[in-house]
Residue, then its C-alpha position, 0 to 999 in steps of 0.5 A: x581390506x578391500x571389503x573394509x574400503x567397500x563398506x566405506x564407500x557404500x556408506x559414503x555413497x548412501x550419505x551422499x544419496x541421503x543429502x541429495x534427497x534433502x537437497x532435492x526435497x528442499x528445491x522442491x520445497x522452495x519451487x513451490x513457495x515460489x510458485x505460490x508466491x507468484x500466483x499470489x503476486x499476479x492476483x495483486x495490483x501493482x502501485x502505479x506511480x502516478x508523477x504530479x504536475x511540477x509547475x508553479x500553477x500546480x503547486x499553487x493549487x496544491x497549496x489551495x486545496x491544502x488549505x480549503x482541506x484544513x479549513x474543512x476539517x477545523x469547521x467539521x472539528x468545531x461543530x462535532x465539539x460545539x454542537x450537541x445533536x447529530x442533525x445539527x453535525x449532519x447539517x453542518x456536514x452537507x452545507x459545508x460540502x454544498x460551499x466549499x465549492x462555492x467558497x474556493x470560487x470565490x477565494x480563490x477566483x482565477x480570472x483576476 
């Protein structure tokens, strides 16, 4: 009887043995992801949130930016579609680039 309890016990005992190599190898497994993903996270930049001026003067410029931007973009719309050569688009590019300064002066002129 005692060699029977003897044998059992061995084989539980190499079962047991054989479940803490997987546990172990499975820790080992997961302490490498961990670390790649580490050295991977430290290579990446973090977002910086970067909280945006909350006040009526602010959200007026944002509204004006807003529209000189959709407004930008309809005239550069309209030339791709009305005009046949790509100077003529190229032009109309760098003279509405040169304006749009010039014209959010003047609407948008801060002094009056």
């Amino acid at each position: 009887m005692s060699k029977e309890r003897a044998r059992r016990r061995a084989a539980r005992e190499a079962e047991q043995a054989r479940q803490a190599a997987l546990r172990a190898e499975r820790e080992a497994r997961r302490a490498r992801w961990r670390g790649r993903r580490a050295r991977l996270a430290a290579l990446v930049p973090r977002p910086v949130r970067v909280a945006r001026q909350g006040g009526v003067l602010a959200r007026r410029r944002r509204a004006q930016n807003a529209v000189m931007a959709v407004l930008f973009v309809l005239l550069q719309a309209l030339a791709w579609l009305l005009l046949p050569g790509w100077a003529a688009r190229a032009g109309v590019l760098v003279l509405s680039l040169l304006l749009l300064p010039v014209l959010v002066t003047v609407v948008f002129d801060r002094r009056s």
